[in-house]
PDB file with SEQRES, HELIX, SHEET and CRYST1 records, atoms N, CA, C and O in Angstrom:
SEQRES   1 A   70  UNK UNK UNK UNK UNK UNK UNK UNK UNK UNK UNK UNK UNK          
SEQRES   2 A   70  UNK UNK UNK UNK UNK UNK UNK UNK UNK UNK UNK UNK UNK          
SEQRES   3 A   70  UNK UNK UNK UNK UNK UNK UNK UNK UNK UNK UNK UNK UNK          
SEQRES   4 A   70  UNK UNK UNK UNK UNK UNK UNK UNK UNK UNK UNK UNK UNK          
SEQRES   5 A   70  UNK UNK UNK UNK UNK UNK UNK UNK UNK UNK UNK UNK UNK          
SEQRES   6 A   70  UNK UNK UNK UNK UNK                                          
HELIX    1 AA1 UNK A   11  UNK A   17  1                                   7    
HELIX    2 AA2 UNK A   23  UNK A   32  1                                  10    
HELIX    3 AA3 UNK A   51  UNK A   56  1                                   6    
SHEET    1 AA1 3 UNK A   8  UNK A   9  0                                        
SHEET    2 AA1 3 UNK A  47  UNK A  50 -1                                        
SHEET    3 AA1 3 UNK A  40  UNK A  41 -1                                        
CRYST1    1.000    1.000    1.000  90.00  90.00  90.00 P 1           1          
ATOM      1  N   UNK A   1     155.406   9.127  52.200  1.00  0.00           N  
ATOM      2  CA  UNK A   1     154.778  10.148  51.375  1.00  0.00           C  
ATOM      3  C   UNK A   1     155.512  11.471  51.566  1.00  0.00           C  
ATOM      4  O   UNK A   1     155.915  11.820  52.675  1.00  0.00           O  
ATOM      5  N   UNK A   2     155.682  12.225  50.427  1.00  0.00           N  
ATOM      6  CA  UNK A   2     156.759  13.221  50.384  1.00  0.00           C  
ATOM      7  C   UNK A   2     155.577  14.510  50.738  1.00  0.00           C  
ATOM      8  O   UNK A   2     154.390  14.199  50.833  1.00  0.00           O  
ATOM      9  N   UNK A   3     155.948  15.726  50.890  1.00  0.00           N  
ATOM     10  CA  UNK A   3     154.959  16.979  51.099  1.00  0.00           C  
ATOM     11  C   UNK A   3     154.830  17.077  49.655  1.00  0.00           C  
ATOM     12  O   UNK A   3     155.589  16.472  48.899  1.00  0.00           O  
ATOM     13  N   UNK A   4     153.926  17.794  49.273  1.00  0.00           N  
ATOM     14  CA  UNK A   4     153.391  18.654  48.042  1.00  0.00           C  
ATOM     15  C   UNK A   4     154.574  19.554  47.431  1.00  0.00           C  
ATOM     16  O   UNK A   4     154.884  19.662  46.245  1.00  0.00           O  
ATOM     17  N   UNK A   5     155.194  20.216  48.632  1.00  0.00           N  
ATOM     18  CA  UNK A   5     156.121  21.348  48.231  1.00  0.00           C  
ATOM     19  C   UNK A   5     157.487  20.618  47.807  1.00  0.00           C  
ATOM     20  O   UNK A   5     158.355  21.180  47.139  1.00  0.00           O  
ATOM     21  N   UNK A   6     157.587  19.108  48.342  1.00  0.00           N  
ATOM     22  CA  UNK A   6     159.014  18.361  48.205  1.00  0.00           C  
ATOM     23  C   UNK A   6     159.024  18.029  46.424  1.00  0.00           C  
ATOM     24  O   UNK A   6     158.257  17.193  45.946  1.00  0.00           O  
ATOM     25  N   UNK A   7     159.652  18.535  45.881  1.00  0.00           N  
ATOM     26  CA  UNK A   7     159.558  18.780  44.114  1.00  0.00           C  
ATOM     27  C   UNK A   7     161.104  17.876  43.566  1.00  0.00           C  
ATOM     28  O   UNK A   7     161.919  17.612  44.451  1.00  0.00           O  
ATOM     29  N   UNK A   8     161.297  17.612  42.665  1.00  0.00           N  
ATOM     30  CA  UNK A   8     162.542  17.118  42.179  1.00  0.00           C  
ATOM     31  C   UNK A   8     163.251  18.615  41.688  1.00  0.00           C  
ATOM     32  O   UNK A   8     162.627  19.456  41.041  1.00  0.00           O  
ATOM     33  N   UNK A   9     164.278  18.728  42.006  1.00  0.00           N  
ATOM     34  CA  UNK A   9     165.145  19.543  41.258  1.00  0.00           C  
ATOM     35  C   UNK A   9     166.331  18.859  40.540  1.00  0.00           C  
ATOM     36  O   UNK A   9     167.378  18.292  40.852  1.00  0.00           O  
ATOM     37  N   UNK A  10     165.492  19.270  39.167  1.00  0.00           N  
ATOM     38  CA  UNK A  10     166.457  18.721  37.672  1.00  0.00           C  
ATOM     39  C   UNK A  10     168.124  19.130  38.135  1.00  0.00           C  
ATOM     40  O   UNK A  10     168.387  19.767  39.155  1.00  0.00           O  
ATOM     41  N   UNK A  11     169.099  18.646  37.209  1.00  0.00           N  
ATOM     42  CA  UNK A  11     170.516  19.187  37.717  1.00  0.00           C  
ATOM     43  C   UNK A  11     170.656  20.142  36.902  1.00  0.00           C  
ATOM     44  O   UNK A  11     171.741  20.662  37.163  1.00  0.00           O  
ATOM     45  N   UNK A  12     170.130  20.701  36.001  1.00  0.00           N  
ATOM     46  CA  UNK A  12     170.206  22.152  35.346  1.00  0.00           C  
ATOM     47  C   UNK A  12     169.635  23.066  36.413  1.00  0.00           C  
ATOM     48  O   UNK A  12     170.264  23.999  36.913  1.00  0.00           O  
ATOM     49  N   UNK A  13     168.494  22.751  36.695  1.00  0.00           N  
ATOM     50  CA  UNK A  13     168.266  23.594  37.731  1.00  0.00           C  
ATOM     51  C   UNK A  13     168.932  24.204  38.919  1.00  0.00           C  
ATOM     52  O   UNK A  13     168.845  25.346  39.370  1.00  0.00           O  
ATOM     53  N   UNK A  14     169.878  22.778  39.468  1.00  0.00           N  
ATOM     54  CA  UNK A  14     170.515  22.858  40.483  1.00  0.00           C  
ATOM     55  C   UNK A  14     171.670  23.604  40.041  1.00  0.00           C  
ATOM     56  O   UNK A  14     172.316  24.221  40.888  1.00  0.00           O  
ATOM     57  N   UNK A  15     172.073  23.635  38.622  1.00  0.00           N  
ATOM     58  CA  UNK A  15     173.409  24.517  38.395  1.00  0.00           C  
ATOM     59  C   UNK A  15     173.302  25.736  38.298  1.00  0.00           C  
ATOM     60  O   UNK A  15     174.136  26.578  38.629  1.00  0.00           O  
ATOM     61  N   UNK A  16     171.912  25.951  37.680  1.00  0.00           N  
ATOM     62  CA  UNK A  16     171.770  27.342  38.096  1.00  0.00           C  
ATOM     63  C   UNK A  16     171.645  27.711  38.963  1.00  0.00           C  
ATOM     64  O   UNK A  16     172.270  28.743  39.208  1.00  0.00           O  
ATOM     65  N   UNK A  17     170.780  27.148  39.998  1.00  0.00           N  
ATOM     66  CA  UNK A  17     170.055  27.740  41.632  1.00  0.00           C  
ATOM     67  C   UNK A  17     171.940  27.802  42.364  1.00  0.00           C  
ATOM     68  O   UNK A  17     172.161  28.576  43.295  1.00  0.00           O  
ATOM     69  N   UNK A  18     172.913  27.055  41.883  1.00  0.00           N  
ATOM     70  CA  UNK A  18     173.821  27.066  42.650  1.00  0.00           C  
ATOM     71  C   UNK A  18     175.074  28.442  41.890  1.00  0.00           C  
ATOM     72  O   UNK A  18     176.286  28.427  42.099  1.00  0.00           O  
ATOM     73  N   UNK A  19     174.551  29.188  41.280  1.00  0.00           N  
ATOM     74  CA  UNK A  19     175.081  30.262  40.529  1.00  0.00           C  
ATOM     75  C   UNK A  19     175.761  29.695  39.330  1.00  0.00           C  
ATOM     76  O   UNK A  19     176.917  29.802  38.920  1.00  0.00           O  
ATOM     77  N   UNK A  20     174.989  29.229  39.003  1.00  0.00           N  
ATOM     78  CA  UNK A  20     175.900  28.622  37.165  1.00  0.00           C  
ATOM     79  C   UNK A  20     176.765  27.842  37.297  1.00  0.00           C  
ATOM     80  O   UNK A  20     177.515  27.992  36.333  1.00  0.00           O  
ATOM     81  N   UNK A  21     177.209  26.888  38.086  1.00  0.00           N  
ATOM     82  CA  UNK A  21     178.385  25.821  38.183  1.00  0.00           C  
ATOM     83  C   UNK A  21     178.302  25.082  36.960  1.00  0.00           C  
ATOM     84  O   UNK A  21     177.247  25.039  36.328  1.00  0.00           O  
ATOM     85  N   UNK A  22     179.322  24.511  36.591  1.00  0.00           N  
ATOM     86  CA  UNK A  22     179.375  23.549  35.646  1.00  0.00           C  
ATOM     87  C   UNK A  22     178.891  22.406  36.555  1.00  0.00           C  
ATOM     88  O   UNK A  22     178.816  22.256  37.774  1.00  0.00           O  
ATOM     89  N   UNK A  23     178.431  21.253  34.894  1.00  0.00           N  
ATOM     90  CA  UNK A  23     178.231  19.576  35.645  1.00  0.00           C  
ATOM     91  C   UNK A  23     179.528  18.828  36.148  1.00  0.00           C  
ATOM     92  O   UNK A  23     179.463  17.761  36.758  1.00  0.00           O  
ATOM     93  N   UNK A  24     180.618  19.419  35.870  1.00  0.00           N  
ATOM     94  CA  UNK A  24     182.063  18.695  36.115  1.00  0.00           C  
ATOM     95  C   UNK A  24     181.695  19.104  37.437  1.00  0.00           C  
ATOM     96  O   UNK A  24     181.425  18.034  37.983  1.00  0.00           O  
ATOM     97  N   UNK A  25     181.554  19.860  38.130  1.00  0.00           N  
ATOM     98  CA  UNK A  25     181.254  21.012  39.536  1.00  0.00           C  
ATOM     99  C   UNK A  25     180.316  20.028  40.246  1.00  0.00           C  
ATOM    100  O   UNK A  25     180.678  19.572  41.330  1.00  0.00           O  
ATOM    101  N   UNK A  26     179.096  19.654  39.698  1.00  0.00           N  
ATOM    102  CA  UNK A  26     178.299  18.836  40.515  1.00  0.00           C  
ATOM    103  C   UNK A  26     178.891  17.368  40.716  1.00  0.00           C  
ATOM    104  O   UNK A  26     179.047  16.994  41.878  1.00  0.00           O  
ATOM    105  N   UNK A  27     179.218  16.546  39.719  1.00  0.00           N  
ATOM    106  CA  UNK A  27     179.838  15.813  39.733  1.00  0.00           C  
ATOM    107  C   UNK A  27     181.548  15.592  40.866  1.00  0.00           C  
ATOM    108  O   UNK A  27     182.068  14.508  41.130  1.00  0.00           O  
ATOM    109  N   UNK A  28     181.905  16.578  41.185  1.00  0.00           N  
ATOM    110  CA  UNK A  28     182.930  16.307  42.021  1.00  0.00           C  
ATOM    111  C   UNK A  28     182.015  16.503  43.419  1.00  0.00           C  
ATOM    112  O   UNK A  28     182.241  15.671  44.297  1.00  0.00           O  
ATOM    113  N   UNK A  29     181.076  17.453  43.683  1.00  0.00           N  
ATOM    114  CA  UNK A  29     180.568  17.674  44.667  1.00  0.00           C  
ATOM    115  C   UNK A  29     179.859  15.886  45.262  1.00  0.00           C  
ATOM    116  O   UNK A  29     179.980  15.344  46.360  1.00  0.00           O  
ATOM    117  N   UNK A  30     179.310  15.512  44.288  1.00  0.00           N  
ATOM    118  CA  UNK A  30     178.779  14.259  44.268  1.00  0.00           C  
ATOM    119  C   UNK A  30     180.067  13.642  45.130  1.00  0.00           C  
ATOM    120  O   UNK A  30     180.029  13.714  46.358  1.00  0.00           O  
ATOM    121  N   UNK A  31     180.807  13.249  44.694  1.00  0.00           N  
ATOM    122  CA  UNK A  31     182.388  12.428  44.902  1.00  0.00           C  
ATOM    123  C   UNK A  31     182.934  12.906  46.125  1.00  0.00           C  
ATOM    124  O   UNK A  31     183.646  12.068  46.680  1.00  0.00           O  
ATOM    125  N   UNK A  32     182.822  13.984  46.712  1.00  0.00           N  
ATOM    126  CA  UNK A  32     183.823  14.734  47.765  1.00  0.00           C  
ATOM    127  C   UNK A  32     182.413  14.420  48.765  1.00  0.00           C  
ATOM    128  O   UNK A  32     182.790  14.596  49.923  1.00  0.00           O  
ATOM    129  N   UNK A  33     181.050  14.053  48.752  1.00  0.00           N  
ATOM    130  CA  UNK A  33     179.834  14.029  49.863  1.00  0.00           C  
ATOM    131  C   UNK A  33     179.622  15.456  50.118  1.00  0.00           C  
ATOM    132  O   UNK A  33     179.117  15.617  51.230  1.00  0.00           O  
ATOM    133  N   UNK A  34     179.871  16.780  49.348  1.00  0.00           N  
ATOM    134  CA  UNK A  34     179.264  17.608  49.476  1.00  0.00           C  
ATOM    135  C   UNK A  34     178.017  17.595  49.209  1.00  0.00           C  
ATOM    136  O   UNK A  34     177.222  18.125  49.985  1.00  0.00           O  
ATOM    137  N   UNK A  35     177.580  16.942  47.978  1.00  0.00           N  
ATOM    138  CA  UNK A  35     176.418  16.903  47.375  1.00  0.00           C  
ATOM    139  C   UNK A  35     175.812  15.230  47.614  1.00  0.00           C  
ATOM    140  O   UNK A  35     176.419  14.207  47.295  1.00  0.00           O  
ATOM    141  N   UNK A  36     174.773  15.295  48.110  1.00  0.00           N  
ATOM    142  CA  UNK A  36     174.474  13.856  48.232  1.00  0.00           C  
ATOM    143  C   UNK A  36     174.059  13.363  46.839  1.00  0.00           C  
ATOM    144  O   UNK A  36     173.776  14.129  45.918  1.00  0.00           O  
ATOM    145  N   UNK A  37     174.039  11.478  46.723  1.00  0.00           N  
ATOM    146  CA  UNK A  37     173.477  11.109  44.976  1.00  0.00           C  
ATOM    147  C   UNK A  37     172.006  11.523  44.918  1.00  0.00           C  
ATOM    148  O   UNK A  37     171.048  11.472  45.691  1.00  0.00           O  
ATOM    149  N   UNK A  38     172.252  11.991  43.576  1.00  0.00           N  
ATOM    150  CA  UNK A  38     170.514  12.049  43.068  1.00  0.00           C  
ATOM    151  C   UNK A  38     169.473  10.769  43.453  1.00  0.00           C  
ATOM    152  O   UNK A  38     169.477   9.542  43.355  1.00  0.00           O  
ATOM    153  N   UNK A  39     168.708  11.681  43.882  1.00  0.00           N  
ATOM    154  CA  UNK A  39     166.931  10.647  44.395  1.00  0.00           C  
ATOM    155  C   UNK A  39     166.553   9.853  42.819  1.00  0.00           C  
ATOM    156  O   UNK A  39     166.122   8.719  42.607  1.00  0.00           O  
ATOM    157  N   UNK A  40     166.940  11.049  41.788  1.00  0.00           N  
ATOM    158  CA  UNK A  40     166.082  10.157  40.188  1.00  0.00           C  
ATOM    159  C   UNK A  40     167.021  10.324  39.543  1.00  0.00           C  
ATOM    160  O   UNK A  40     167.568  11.427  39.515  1.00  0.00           O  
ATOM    161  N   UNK A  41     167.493   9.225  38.811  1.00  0.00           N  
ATOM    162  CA  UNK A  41     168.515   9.388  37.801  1.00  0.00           C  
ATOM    163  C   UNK A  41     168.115   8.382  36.328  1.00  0.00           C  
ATOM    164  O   UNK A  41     168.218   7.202  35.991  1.00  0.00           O  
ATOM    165  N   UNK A  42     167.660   9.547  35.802  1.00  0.00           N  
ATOM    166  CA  UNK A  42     166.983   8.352  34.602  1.00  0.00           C  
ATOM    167  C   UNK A  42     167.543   8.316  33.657  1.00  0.00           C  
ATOM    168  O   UNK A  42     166.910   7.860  32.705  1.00  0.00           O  
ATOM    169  N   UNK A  43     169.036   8.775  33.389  1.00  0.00           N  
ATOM    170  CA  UNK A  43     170.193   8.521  32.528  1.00  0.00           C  
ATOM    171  C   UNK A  43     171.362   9.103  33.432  1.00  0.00           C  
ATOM    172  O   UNK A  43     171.284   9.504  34.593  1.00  0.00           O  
ATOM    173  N   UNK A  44     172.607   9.037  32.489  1.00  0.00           N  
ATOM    174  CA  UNK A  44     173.811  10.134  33.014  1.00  0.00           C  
ATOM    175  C   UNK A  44     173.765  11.284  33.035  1.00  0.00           C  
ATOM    176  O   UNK A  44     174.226  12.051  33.880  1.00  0.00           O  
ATOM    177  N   UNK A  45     173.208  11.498  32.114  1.00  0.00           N  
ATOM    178  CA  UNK A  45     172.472  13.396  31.914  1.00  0.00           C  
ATOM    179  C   UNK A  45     171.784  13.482  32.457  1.00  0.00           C  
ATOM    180  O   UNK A  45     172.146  14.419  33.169  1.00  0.00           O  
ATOM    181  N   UNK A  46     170.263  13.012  32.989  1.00  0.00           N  
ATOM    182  CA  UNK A  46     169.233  13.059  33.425  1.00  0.00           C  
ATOM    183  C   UNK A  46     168.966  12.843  34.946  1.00  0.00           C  
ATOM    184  O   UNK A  46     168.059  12.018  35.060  1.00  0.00           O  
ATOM    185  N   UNK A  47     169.305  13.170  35.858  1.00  0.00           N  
ATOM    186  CA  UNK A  47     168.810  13.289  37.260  1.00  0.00           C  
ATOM    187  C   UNK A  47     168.587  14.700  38.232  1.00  0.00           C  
ATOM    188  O   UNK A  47     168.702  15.905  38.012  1.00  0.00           O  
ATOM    189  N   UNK A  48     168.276  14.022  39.207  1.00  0.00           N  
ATOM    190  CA  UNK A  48     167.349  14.708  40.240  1.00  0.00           C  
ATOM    191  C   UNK A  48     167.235  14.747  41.290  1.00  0.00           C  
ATOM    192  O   UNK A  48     167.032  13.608  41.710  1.00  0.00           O  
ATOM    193  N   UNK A  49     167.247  15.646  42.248  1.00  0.00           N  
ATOM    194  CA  UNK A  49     167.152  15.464  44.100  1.00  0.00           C  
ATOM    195  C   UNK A  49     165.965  16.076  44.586  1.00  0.00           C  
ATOM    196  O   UNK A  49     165.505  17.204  44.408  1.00  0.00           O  
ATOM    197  N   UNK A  50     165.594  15.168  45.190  1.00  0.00           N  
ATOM    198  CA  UNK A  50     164.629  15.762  45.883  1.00  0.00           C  
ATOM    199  C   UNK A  50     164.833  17.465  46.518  1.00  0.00           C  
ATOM    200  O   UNK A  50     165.988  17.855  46.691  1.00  0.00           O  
ATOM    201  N   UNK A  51     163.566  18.487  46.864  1.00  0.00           N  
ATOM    202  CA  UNK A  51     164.046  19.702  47.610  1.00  0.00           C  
ATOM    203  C   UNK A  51     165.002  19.414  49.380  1.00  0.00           C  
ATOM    204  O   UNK A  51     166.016  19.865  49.914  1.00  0.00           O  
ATOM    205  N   UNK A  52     163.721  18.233  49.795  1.00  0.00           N  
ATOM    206  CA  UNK A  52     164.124  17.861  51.049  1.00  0.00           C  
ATOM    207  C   UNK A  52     165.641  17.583  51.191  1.00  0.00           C  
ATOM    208  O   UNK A  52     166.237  18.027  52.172  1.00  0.00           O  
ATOM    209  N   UNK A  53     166.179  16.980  50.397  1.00  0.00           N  
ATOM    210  CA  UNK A  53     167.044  15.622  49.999  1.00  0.00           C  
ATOM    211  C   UNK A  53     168.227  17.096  50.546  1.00  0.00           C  
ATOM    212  O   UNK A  53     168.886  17.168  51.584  1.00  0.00           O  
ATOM    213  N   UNK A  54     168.122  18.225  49.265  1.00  0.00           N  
ATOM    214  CA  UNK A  54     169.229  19.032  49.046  1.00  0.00           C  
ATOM    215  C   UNK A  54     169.534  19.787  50.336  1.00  0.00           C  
ATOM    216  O   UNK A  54     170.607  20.093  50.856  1.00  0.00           O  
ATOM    217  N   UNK A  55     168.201  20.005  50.713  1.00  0.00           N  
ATOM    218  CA  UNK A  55     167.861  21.189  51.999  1.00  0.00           C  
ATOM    219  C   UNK A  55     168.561  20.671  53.589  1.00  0.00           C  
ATOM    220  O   UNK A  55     168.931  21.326  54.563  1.00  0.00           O  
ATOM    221  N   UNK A  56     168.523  18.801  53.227  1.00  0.00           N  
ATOM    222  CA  UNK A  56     169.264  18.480  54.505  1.00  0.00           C  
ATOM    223  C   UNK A  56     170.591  18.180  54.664  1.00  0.00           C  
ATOM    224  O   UNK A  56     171.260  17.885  55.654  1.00  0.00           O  
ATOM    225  N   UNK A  57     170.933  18.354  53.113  1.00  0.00           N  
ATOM    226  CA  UNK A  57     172.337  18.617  52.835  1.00  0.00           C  
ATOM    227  C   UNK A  57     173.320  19.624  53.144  1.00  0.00           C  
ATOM    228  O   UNK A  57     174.531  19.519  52.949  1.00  0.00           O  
ATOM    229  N   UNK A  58     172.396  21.112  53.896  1.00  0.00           N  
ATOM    230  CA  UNK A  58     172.782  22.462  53.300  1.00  0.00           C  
ATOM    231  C   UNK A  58     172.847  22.810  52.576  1.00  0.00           C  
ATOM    232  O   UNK A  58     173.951  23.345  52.479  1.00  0.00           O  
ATOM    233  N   UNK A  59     172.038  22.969  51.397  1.00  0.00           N  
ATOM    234  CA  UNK A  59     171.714  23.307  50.648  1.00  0.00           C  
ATOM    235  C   UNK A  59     170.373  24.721  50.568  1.00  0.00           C  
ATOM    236  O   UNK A  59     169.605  24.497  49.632  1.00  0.00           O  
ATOM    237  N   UNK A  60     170.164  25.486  51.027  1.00  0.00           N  
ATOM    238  CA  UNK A  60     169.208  26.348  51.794  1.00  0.00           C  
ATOM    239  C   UNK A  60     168.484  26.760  49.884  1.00  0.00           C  
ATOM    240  O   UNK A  60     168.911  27.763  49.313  1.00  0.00           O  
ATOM    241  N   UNK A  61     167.654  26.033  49.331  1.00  0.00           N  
ATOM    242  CA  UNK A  61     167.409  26.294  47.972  1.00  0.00           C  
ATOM    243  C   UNK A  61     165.600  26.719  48.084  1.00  0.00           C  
ATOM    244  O   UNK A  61     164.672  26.081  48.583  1.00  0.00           O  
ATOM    245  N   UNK A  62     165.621  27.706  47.569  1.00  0.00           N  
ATOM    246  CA  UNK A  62     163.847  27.944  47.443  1.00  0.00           C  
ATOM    247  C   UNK A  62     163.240  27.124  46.521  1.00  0.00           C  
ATOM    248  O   UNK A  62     163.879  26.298  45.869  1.00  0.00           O  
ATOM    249  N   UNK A  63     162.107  27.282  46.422  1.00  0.00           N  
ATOM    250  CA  UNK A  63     161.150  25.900  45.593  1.00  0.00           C  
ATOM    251  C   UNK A  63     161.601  26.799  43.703  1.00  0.00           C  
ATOM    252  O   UNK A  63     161.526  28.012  43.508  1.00  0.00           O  
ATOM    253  N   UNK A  64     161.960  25.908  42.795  1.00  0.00           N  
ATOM    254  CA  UNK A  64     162.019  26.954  41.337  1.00  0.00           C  
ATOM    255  C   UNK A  64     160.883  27.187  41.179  1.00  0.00           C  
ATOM    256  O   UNK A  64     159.891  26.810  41.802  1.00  0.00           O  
ATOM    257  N   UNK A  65     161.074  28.219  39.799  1.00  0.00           N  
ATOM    258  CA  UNK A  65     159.803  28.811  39.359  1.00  0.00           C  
ATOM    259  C   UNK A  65     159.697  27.826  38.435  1.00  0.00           C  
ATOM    260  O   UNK A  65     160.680  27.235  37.987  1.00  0.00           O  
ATOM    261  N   UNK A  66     158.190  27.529  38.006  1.00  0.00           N  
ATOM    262  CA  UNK A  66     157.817  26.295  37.501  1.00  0.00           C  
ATOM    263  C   UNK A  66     156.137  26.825  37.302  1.00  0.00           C  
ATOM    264  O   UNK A  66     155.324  27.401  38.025  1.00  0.00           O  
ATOM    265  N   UNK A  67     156.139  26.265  35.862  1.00  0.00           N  
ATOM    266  CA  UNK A  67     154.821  27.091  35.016  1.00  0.00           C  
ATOM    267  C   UNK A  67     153.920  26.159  35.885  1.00  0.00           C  
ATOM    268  O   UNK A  67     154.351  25.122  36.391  1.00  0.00           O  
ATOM    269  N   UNK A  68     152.476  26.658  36.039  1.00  0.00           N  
ATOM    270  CA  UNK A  68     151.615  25.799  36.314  1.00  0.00           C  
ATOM    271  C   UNK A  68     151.552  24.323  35.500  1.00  0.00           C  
ATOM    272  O   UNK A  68     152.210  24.234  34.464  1.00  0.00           O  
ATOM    273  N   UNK A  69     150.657  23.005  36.023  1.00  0.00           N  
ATOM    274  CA  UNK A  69     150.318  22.331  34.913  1.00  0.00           C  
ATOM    275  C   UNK A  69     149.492  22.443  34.749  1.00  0.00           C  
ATOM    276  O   UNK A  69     148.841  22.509  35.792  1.00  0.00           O  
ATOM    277  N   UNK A  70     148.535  22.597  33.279  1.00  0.00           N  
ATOM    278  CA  UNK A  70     147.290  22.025  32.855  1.00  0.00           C  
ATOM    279  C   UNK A  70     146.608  21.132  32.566  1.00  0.00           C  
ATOM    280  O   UNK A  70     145.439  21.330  32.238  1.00  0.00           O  
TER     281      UNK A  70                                                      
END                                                                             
């Protein structure tokens, strides 16, 4: 069971939280083990890392801003 605060961070997100990198950028990071593989990948476009996942990577990322749900 993950914490409450452990959230997926989309890879748009992550390009921004990482100062605007391109996906070519994440994608090599992926390849070189800077970046570990995404926790959810629900297409080629579409994945996701856990907060934990990134944070034990070095990745030092705060939780995003994210509207409530209703």
């Amino acid at each position: 069971m993950h914490p409450p605060d452990d959230v997926v961070i989309w890879r748009h997100e992550l390009r921004q939280m990482c100062g605007g990198v391109c996906g070519e950028t994440i994608r090599v990071w992926i390849k070189r083990g800077k970046l570990p593989p995404p926790d959810v990948k629900l297409s080629l476009r579409t994945m996701g890392w856990r907060l934990s996942t990134l944070r034990a990577a070095g990745f030092d990322l705060p939780l995003p801003p994210r509207p409530p749900i209703r």
